[in-house]
C-alpha positions as CSV (number, residue, x, y, z in Angstrom):
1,X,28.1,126.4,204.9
2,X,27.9,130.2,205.3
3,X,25.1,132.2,202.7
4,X,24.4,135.4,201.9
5,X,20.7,135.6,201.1
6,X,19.0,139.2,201.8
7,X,16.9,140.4,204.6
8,X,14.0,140.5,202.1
9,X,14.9,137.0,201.0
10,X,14.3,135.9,204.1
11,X,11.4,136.9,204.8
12,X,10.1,134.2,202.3
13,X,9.5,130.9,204.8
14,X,10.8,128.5,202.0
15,X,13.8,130.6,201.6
16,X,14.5,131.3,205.0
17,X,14.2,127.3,205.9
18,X,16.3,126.4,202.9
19,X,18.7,128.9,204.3
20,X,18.6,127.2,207.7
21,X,19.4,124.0,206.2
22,X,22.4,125.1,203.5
23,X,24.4,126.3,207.0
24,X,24.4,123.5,208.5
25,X,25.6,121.6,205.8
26,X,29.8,121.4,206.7
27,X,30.9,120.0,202.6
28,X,32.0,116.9,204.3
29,X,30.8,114.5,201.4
30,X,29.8,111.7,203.9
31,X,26.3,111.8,201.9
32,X,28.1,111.4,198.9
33,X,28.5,107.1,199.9
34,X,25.3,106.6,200.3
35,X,23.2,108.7,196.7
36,X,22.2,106.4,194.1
37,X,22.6,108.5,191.8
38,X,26.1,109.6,192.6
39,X,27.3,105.5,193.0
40,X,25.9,105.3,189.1
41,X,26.4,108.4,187.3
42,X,30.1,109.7,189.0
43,X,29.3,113.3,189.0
44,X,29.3,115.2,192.2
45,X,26.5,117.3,190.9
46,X,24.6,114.5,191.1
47,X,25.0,113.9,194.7
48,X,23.5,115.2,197.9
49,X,26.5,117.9,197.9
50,X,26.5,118.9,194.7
51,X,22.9,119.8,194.4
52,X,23.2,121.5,197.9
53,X,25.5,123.4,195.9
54,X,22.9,124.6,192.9
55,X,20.6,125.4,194.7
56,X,22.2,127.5,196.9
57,X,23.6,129.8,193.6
58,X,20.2,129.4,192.3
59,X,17.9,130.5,195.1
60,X,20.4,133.3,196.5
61,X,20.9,134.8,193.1
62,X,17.2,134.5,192.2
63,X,18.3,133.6,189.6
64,X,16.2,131.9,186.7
65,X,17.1,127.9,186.9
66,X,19.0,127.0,183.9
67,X,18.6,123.5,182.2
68,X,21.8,122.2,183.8
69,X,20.4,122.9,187.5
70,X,17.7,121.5,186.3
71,X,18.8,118.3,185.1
72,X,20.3,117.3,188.0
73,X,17.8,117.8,190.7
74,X,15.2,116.2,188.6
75,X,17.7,113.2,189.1
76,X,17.7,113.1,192.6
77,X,15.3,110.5,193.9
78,X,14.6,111.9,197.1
79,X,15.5,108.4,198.8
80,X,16.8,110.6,201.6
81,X,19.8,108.3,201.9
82,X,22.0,111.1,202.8
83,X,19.8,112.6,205.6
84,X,20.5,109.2,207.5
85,X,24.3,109.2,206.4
86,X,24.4,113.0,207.1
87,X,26.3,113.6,210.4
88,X,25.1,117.3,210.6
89,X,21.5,117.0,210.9
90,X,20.8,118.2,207.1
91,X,17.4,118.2,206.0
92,X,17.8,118.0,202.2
93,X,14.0,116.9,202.2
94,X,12.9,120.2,202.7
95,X,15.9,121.9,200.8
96,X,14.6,119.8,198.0
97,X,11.5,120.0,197.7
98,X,11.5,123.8,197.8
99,X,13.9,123.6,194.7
100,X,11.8,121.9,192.9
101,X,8.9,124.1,193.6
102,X,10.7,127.3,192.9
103,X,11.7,125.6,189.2
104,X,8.2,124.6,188.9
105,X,7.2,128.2,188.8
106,X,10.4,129.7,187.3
107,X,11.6,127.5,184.0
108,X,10.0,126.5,181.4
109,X,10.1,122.8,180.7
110,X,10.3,121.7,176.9
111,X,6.6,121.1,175.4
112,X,7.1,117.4,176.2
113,X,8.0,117.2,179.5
114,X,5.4,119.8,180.6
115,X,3.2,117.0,178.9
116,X,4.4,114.1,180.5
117,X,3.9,115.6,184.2
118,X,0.5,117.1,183.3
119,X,-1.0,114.0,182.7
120,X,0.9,111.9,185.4
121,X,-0.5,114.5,188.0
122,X,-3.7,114.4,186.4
123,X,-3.9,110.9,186.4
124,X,-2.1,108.8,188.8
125,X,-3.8,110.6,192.3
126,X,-7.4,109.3,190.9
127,X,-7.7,105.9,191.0
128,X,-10.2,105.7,188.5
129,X,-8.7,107.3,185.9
130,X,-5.5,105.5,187.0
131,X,-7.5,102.7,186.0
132,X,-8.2,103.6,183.0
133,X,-5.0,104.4,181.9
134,X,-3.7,101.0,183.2
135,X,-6.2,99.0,180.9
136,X,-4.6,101.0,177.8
137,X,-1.9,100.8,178.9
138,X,-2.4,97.2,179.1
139,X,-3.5,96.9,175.1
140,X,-0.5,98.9,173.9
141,X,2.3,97.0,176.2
142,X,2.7,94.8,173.2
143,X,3.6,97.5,171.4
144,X,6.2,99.5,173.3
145,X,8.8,98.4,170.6
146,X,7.6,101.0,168.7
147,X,7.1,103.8,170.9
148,X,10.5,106.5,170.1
149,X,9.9,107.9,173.5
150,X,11.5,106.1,176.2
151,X,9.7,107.1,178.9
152,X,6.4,106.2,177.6
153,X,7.9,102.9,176.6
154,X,8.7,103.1,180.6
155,X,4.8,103.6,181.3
156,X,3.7,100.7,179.2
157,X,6.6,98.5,180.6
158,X,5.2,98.7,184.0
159,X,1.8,98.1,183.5
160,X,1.0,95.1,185.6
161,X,-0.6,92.0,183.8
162,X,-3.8,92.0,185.4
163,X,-6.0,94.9,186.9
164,X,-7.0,93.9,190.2
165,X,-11.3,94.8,190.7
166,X,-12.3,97.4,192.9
167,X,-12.4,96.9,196.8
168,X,-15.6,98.1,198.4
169,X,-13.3,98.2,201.5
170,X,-11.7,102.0,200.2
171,X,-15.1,103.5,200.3
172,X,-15.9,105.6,203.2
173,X,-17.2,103.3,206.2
174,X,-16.4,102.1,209.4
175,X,-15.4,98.5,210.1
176,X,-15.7,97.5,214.3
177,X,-13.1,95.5,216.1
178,X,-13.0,92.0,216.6
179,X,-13.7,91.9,220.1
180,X,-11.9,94.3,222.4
181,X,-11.7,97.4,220.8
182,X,-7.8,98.7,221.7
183,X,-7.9,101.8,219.3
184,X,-9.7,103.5,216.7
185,X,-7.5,104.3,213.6
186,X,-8.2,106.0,210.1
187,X,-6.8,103.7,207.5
188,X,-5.7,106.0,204.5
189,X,-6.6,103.9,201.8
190,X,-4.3,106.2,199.1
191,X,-4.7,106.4,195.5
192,X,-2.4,104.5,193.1
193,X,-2.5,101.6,195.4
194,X,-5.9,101.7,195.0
195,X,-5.7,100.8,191.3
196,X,-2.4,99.0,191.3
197,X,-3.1,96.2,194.3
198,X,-6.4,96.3,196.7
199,X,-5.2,93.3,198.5
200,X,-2.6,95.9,200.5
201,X,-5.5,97.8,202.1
202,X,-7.8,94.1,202.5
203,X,-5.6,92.5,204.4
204,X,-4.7,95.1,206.4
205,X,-8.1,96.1,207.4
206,X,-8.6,92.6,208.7
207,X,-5.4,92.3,210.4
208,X,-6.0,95.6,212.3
209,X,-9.6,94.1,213.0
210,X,-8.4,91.0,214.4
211,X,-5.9,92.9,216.5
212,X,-8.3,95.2,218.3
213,X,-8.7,98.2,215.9
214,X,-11.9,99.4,214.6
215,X,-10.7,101.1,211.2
216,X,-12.2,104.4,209.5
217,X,-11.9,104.9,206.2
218,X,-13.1,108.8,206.4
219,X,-15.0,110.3,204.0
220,X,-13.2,112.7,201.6
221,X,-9.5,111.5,202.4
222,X,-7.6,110.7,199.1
223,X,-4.1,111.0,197.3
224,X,-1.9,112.0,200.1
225,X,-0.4,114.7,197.5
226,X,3.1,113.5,197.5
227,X,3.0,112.9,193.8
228,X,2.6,116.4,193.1
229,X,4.4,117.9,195.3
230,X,7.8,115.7,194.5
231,X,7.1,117.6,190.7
232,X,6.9,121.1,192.7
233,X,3.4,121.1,192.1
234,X,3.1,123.3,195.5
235,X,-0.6,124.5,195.0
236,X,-2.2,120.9,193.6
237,X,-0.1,119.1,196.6
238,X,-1.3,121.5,198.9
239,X,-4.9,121.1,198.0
240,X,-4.7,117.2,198.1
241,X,-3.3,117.2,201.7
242,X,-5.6,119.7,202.7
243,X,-8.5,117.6,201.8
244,X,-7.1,114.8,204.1
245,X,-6.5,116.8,206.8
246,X,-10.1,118.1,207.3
247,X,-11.4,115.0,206.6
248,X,-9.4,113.4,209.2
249,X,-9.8,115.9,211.7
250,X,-13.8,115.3,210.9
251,X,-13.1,111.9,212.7
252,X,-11.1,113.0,215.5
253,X,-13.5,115.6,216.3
254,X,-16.0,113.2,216.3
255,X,-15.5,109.9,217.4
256,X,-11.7,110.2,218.4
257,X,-8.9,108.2,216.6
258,X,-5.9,107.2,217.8
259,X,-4.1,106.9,214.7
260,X,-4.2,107.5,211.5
261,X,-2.7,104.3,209.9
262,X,-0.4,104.7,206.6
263,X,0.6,101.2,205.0
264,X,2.8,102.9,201.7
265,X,5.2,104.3,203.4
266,X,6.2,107.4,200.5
267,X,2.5,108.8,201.9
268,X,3.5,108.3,205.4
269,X,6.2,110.4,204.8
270,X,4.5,113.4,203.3
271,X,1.6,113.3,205.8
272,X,4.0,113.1,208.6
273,X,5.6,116.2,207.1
274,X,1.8,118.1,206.9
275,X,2.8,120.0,209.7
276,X,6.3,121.7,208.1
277,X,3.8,122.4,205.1
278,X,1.4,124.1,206.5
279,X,2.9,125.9,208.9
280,X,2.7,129.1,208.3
281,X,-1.3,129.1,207.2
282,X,-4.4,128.8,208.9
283,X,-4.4,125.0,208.3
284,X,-0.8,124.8,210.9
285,X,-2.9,123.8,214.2
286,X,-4.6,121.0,212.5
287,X,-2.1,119.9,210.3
288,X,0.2,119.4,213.3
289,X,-2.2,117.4,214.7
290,X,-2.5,115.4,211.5
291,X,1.2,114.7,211.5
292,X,1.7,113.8,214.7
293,X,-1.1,110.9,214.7
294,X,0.2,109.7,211.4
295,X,1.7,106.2,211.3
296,X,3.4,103.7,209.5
297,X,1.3,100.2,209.7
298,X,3.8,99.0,211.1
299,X,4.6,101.6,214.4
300,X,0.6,100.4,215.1
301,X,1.5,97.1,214.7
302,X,3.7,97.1,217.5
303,X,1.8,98.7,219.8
304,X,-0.6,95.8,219.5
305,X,-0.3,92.1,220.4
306,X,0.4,90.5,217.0
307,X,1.0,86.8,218.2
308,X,3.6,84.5,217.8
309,X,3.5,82.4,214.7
310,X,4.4,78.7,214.8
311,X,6.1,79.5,211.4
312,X,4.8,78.8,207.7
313,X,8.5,77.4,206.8
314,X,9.4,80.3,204.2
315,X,12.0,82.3,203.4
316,X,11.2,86.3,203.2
317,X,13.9,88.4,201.6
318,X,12.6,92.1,202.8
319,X,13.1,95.2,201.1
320,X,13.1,98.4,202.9
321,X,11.8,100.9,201.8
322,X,13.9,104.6,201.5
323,X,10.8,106.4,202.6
324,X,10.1,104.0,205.7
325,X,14.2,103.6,206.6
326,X,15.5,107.1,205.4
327,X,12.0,109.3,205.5
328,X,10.9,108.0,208.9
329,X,13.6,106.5,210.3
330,X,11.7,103.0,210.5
331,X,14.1,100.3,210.1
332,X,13.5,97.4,212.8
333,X,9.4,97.2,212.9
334,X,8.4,95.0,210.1
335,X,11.1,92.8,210.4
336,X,10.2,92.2,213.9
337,X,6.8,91.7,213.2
338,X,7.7,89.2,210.4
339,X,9.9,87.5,212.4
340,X,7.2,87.2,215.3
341,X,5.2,85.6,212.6
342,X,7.5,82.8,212.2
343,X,9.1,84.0,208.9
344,X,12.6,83.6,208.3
345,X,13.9,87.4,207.3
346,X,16.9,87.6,205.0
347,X,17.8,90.7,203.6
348,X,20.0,92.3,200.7
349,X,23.2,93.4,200.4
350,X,22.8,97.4,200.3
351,X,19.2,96.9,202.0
352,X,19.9,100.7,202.2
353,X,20.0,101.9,198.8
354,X,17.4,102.8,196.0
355,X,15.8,100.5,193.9
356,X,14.9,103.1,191.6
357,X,10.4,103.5,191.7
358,X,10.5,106.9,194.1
359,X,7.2,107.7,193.1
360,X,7.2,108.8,189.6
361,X,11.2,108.7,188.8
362,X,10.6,105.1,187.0
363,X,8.7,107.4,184.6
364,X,10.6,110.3,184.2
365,X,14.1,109.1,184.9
366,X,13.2,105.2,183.4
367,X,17.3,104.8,182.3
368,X,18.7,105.4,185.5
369,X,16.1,103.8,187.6
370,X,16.5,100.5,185.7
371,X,19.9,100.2,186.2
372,X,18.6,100.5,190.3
373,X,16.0,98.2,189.5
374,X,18.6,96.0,188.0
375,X,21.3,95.9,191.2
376,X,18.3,95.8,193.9
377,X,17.0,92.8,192.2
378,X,19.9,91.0,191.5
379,X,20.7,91.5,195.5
380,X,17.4,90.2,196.7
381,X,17.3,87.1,194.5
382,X,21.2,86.3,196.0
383,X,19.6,85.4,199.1
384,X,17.6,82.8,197.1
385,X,13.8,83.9,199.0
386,X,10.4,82.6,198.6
387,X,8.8,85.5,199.0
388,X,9.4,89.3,198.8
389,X,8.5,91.7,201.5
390,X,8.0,96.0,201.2
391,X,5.9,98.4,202.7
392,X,5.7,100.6,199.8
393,X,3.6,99.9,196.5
394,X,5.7,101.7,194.1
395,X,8.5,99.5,195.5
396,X,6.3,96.0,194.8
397,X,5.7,97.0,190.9
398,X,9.4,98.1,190.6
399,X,11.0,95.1,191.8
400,X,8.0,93.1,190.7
401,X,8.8,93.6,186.8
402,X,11.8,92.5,187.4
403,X,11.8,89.4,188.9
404,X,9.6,86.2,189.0
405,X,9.9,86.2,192.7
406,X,6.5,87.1,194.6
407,X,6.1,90.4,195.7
408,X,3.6,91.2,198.3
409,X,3.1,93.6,201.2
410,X,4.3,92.9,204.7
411,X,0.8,93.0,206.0
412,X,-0.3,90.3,203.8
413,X,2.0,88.1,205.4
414,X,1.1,89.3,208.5
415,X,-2.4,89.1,208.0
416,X,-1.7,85.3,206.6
417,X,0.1,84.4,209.6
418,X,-2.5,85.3,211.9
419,X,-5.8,83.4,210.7
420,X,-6.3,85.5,207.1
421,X,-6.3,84.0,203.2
422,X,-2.7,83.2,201.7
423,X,-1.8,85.9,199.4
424,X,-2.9,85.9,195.9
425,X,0.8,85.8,194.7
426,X,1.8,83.8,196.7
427,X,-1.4,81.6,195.3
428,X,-0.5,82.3,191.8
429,X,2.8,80.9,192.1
430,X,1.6,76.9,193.7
């Protein structure tokens, strides 16, 4: 794609990246097959190409974004879909996400919208006030009827029916190996999932354990600041994954680590990007380093000898994740591990699209993402599972509300088939 942005443009490191990745983008519309949005809606503005499109007028006019440009990348759902369909190499992560910062600081959102993403940013990266506003949530879900707004009807919908208690596992400590020790690995213990389901980080923790890890949870590492930053909240993500990085670089200047272990994949993907972020600061050496020991529970998991289950005769549909198969390019890993466990792994027809969570686009978008919800789940329960597999939380409480189906992590399985406690949903349902 050829563009005509100044010499003074780009001097600007967002511009001039967004500028490398607009000309190599060659219009062929291959993307256009694989966007949610685009299979649902029908408008090529609201598909990989078409946004390419606005913001490329936008950001080489400098011009102020105008509600329509607006509308439509606040409805992409950076699944990143298209940058695996994409035969050119197009990064529309980055391209993305440096729109949405540049409309962050340029428009002017309508009084209750700015509201809305004020209090989601100042509410779901702290667990405890995430809490909170879960147990309110809670009392008002009966409610909902009677809320005009449909996106806070969306917030009380999802509200999970029981608040799990606090895991003394997430605060800062060390946990040795069981035996052996292979590696030593920082365990980012996140923030939603923190409120939403603490069984995640337990069983992982012991499964790493058993395997030959001692685990860190480091002191000061939080909300990975993908939340934020998917709003264009450049200066609040920023301070997030700064926080992380020094804290994590605290360990590997003191102890060593091997890897810094991710198990919800849309953090993985934003730490594994900390590098690109911060690379033109003072924070680019470590942040590099950051990013390149960041890794999916999963990639660890491999490099370990998880043993051979003699099978717990069930039937695990599993869901992939778009930040794990799209953002990371993991596709194979926790199915092979599952497998290797002695589960039987079935997955969905389109495994590769959407199912419509993407951090906080079941909030903000709540029409468009049920009718993902919808197909996903309708897809999984053809194949008729047991049990339901992801590697992403905002995933497990999307597809979760909408089926009766157990959802639970692929390291609770895991962890299951190799000497720890059946998972509690799985428990709940016998």
């Amino acid at each position: 794609m050829q563009t005509n942005f100044t010499e003074q443009q780009l001097k600007d490191a967002g511009t001039a990246r967004a500028n490398e990745i607009l000309r190599a983008c060659v219009h062929c519309g291959f993307c256009t097959a694989t966007c949610p949005t685009y299979q649902i809606l029908g408008d090529e503005l609201d598909s990989p190409r078409g946004r390419i499109y606005q913001i490329k007028d936008m950001l080489e006019n400098e011009r102020e974004p105008d509600p329509k440009t607006v509308l439509h990348v606040d409805r992409c759902l950076s699944c990143l879909a298209c940058m695996t369909t994409c035969p050119s190499g197009v990064h529309y992560m980055h391209l993305v996400d440096h729109a949405r910062a540049y409309i962050e600081k340029r428009y002017k959102r309508p009084v209750t919208d700015r509201a809305l993403r004020w209090i989601l940013a100042r509410i779901i990266p702290y667990p405890t006030r995430f809490r909170l506003a879960l147990l309110g949530a809670k009392i008002g879900k009966p409610f909902r009827w009677a809320i005009p707004d449909k996106r806070l009807r969306a917030m009380l919908e999802m509200a999970p029916k029981s608040i799990p208690p606090v895991s003394r596992n997430d605060d800062p400590q060390s946990f040795p190996a069981k035996g052996e020790r292979k590696m030593r690995v920082a365990l980012m213990t996140g923030c939603a999932q923190k409120a939403l389901d603490t069984d995640i980080n337990d069983a992982t923790i012991r499964l790493l354990r058993r395997l030959g890890c001692e685990v860190v949870v480091a002191k000061g590492a939080g909300c990975c600041g993908a939340l934020t930053h998917h709003m264009g909240k450049e200066a609040e993500a920023h301070s997030s994954a700064a926080r992380n990085i020094e804290a994590w670089m605290a360990e590997i200047e003191g102890d060593g680590l091997d890897a810094i272990v991710i198990n919800t994949s849309g953090c993985g993907t934003t730490v594994k990007d900390y590098g690109h972020m911060f690379r033109e600061g003072p924070l680019a050496e470590k942040a590099a380093k950051i990013s390149d020991l960041a890794m999916d529970v999963s990639e660890v998991l491999m490099k370990l000898d998880l043993p051979e289950g003699p099978g717990k005769n069930m039937k695990v549909a599993y869901h992939a994740a778009c930040s794990l198969q799209h953002g990371q390019q993991i596709k194979t890993h926790p199915k092979t591990l599952l497998k290797r466990a002695g589960f039987e792994v079935v997955e969905p027809a389109d495994s590769h699209l959407c199912c419509g969570s993407a951090g906080t686009y079941n909030l903000l978008q709540p029409e468009i993402s049920q009718q993902l919800k919808a197909r996903k789940v309708k897809t999984l329960e053809a194949k008729t599972p047991e049990v339901i597999a992801a590697g992403n939380i905002g995933c497990m409480i999307q597809i979760g509300s909408g089926t009766g189906i157990p959802v639970v992590h692929t390291v609770e399985l895991l962890d299951w088939a190799t000497g720890g406690p059946l998972p509690r949903k799985l428990a709940e349902t016998e």
